[in-house]
DSSP file (Angstrom, degrees, kcal/mol; ACC not computed):
  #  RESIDUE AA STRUCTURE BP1 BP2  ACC     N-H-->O    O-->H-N    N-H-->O    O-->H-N    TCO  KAPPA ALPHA  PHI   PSI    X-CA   Y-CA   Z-CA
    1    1 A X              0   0    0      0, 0.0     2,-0.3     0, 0.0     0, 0.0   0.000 360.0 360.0 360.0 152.2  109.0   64.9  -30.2
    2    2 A X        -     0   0    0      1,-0.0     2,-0.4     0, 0.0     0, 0.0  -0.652 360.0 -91.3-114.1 128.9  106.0   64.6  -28.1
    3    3 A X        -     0   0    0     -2,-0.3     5,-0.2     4,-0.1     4,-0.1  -0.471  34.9-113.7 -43.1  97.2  105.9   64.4  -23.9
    4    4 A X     >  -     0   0    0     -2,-0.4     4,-1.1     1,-0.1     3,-0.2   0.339  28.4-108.0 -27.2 166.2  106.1   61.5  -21.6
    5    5 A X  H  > S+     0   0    0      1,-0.2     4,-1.6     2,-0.2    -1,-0.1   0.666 127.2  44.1 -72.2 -19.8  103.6   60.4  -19.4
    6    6 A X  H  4 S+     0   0    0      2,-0.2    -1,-0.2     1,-0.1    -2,-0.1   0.728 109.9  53.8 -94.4  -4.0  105.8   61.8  -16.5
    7    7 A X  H  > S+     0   0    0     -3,-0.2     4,-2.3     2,-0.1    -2,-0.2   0.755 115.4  43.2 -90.8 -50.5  106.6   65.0  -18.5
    8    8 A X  H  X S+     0   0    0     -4,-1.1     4,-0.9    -5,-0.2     5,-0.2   0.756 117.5  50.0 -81.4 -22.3  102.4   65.4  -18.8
    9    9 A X  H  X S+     0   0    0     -4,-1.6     4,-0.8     2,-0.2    -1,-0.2   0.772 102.6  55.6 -72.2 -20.2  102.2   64.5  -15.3
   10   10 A X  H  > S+     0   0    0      2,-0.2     4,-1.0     1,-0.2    -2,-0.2   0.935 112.0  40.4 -74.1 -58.9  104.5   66.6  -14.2
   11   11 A X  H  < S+     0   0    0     -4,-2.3     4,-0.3     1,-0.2    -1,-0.2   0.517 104.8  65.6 -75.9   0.2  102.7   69.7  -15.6
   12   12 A X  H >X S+     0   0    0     -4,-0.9     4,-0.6     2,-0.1     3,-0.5   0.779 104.1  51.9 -68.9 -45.3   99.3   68.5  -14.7
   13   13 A X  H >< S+     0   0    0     -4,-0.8     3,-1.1     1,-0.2    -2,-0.2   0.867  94.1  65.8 -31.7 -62.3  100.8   68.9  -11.2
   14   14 A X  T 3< S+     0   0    0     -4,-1.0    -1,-0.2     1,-0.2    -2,-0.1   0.805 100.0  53.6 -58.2 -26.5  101.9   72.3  -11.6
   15   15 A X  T <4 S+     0   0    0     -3,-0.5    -1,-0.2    -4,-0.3    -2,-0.2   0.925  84.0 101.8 -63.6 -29.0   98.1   73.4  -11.9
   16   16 A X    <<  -     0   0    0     -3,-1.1     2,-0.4    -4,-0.6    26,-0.1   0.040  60.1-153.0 -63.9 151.1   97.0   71.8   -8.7
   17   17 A X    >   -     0   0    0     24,-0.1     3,-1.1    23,-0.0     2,-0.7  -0.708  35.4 -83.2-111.6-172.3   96.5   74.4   -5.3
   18   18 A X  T 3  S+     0   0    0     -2,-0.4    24,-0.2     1,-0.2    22,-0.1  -0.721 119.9  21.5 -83.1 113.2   96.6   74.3   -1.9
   19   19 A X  T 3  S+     0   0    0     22,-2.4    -1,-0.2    -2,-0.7    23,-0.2   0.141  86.8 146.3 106.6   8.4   92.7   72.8   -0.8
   20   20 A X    <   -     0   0    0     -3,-1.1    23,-1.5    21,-0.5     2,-0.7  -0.511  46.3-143.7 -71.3 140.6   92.0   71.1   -4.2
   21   21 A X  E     -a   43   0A   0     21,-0.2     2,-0.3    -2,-0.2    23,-0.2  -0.949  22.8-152.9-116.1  84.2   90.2   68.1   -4.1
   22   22 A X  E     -a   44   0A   0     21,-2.7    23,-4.0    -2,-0.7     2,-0.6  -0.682  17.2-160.4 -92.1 128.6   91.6   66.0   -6.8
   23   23 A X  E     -a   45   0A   0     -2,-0.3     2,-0.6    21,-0.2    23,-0.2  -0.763  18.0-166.3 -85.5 115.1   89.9   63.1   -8.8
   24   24 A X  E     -a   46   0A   0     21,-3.3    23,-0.8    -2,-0.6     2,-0.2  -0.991   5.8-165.4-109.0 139.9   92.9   60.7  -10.5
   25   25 A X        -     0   0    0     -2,-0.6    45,-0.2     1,-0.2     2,-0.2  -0.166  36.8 -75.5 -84.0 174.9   91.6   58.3  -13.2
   26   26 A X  S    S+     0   0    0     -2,-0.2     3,-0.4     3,-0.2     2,-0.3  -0.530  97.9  29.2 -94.2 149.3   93.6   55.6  -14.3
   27   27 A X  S >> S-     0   0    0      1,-0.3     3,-5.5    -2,-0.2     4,-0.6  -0.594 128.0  -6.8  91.6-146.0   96.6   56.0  -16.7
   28   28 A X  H >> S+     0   0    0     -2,-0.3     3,-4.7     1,-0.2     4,-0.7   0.888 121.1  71.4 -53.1 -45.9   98.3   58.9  -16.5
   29   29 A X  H 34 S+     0   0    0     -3,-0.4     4,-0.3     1,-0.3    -1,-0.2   0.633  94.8  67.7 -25.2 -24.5   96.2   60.8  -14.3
   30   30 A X  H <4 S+     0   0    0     -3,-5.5     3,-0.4     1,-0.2     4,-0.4   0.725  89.1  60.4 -67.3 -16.9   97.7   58.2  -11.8
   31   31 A X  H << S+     0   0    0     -3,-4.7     4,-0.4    -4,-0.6    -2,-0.2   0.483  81.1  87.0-102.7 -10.4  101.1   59.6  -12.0
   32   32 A X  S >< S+     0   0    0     -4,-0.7     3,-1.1     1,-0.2    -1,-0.2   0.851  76.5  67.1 -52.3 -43.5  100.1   63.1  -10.7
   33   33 A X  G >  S+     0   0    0     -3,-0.4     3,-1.7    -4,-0.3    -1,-0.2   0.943  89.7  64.2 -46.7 -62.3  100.5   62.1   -7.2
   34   34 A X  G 3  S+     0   0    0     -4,-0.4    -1,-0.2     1,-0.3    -2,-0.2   0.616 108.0  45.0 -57.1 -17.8  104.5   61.7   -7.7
   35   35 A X  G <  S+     0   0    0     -3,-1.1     2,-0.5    -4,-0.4    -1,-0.3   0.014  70.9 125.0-148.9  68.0  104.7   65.4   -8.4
   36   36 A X  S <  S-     0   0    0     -3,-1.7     3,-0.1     1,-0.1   -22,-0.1  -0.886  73.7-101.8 -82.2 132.2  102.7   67.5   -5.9
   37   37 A X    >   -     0   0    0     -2,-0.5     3,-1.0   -24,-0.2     2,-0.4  -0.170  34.8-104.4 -29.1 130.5  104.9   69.8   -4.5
   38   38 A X  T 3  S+     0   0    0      1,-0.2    -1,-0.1     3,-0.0     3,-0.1  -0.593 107.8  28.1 -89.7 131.9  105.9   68.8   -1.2
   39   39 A X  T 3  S+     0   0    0     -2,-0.4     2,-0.7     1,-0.4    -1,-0.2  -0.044  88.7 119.6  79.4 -15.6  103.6   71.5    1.4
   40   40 A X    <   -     0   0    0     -3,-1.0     2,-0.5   -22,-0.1    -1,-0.4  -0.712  63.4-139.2 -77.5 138.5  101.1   71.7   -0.9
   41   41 A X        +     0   0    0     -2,-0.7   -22,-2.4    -3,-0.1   -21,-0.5  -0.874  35.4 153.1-116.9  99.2   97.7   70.4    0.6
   42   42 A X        -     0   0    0     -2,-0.5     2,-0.3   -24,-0.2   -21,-0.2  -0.944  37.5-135.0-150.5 142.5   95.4   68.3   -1.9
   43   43 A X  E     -a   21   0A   0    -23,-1.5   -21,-2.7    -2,-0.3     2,-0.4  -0.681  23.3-150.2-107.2 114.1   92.8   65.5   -1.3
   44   44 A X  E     -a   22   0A   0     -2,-0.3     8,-2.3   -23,-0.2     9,-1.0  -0.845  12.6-162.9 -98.3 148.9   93.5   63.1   -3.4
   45   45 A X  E     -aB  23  51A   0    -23,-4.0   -21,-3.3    -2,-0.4     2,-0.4  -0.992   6.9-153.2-132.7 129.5   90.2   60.7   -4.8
   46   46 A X  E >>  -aB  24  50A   0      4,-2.4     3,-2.4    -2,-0.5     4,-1.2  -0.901  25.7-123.6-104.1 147.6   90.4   57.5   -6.4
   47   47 A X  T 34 S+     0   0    0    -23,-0.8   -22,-0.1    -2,-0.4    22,-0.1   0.442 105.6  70.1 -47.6  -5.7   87.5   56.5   -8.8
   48   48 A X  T 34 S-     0   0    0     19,-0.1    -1,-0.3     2,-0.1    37,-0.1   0.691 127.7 -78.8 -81.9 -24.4   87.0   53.2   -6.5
   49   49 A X  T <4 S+     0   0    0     -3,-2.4    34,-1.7     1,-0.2     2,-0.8   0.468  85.4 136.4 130.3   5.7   85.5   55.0   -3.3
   50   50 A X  E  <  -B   46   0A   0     -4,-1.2    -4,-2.4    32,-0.2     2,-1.4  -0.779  28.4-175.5 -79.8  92.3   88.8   56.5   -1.6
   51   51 A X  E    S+B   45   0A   0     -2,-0.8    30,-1.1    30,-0.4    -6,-0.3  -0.508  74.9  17.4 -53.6  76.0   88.8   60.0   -0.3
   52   52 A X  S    S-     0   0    0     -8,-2.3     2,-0.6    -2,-1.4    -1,-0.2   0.757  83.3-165.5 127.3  41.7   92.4   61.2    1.1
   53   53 A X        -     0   0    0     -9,-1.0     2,-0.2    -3,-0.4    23,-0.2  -0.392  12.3-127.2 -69.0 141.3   94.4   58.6   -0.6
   54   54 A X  B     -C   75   0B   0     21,-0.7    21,-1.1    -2,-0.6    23,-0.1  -0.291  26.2 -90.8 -48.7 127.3   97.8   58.2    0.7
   55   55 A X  S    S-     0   0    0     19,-0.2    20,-1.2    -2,-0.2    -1,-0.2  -0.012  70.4 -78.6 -74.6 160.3  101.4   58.3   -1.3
   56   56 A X        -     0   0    0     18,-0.2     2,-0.3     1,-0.1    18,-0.2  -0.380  56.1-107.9 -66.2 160.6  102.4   54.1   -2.4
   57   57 A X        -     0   0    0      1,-0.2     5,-0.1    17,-0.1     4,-0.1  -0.608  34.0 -86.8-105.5 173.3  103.6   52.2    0.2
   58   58 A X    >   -     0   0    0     -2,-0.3     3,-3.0     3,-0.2     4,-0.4   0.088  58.6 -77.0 -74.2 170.1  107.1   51.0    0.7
   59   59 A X  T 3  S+     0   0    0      1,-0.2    -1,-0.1     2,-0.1     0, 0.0  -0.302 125.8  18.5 -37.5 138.4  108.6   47.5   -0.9
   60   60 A X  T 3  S+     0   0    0      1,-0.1    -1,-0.2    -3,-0.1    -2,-0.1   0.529 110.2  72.5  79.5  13.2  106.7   45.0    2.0
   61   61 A X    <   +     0   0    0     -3,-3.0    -3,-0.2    -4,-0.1    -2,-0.1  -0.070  62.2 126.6-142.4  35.0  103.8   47.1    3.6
   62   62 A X        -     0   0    0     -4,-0.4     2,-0.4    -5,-0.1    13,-0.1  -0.513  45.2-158.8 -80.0 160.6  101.6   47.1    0.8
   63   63 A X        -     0   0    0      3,-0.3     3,-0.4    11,-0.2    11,-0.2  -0.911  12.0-145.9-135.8 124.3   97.9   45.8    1.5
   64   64 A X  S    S+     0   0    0     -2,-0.4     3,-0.0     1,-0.2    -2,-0.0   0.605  96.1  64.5 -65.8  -2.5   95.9   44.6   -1.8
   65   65 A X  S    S+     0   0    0      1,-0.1     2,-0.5     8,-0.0    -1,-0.2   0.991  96.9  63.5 -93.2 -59.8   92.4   45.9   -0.5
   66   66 A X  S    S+     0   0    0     -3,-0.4     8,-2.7     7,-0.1    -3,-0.3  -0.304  73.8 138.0-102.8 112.5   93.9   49.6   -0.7
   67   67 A X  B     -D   73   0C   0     -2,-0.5     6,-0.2     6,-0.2   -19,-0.1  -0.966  48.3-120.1-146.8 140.0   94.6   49.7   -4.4
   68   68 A X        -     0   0    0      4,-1.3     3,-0.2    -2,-0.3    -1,-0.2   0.438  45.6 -79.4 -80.9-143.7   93.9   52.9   -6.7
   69   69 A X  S    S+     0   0    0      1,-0.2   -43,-0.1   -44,-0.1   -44,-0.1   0.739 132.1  44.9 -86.9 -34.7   91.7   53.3   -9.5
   70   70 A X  S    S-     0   0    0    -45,-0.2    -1,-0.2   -43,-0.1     3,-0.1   0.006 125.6-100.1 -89.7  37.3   94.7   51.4  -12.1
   71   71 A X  S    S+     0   0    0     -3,-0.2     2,-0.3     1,-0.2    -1,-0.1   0.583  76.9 148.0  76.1  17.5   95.1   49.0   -9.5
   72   72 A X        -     0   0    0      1,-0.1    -4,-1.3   -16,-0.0    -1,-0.2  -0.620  49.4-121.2 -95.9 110.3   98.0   50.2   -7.9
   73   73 A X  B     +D   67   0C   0     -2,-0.3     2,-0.3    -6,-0.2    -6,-0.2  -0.392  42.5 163.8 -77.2 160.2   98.3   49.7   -4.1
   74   74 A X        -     0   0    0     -8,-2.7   -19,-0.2   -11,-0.2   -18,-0.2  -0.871  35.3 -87.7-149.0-172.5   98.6   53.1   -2.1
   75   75 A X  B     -C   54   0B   0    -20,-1.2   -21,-0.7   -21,-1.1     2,-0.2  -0.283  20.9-129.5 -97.6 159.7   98.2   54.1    1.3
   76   76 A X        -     0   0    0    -23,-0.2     2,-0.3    -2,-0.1   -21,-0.1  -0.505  28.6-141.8-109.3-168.6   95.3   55.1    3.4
   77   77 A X    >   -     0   0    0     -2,-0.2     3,-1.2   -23,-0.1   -23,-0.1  -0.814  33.1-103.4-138.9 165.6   95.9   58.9    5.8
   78   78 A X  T 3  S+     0   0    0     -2,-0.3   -26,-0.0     1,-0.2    -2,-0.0   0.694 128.6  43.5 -61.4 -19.6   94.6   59.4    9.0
   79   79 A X  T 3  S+     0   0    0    -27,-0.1     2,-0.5   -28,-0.0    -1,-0.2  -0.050  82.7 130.8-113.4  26.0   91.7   61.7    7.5
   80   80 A X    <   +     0   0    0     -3,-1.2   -28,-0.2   -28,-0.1     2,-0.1  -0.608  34.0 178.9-103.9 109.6   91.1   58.9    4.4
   81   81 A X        -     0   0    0    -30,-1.1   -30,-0.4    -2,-0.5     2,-0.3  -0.244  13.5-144.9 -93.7-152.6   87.2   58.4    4.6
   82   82 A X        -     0   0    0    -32,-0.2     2,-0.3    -2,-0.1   -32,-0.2  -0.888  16.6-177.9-168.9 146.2   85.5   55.7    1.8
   83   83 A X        -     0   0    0    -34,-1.7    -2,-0.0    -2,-0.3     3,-0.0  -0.872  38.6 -90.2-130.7 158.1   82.2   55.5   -0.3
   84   84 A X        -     0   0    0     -2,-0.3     2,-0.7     1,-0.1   -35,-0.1  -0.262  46.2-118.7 -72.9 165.3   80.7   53.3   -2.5
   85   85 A X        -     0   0    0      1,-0.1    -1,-0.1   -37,-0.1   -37,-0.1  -0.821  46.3 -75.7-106.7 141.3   81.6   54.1   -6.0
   86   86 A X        -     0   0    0     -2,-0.7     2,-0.3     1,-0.1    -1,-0.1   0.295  40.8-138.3 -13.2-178.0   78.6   55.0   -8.5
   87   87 A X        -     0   0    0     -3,-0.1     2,-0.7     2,-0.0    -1,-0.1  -0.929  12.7-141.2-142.5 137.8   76.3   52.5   -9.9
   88   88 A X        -     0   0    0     -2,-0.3     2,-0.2     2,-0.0    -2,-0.0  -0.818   8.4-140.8-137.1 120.0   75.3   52.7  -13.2
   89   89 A X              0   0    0     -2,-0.7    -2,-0.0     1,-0.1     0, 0.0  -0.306 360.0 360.0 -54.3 115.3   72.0   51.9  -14.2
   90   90 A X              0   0    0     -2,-0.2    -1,-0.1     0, 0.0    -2,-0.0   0.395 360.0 360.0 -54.9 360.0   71.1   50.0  -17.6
């Protein structure tokens, strides 16, 4: 039998160190965030323009403009900068 998405997320996790500067894509890649080790120090980026995103927020303090790359809201940090996100040329 083959691994969940929370089974592949989980050990996608394990690779991560302390100053890594992580890109999450949509799908699973989202689901990485739910198991960094708690003290480990990684910059998360979503593919929309978010630097430093921020763990989801709780039931009723969501905001729909801070939303991940699967559309997901999450939180912003005190150190959470933003950029435009590429352009891609025809």
């Amino acid at each position: 039998m083959g691994w969940s998405r929370e089974e592949i997320a989980a050990r996608a996790a394990r690779e991560l160190h302390d100053g890594f500067y992580v890109n999450l894509g949509i799908g699973i890649p989202t689901l990485v965030a739910n198991y960094i080790p708690p003290g480990l120090k990684v910059t998360l980026q979503s593919e929309n323009g978010m630097l430093g995103m921020g763990p989801f927020p709780y039931p009723g303090e969501e905001d729909p403009d801070l939303i991940n790359a699967g559309k997901q809201t999450i939180t912003e940090l005190p150190t959470t900068s933003y950029f435009p996100p590429p352009t891609v040329s025809p």
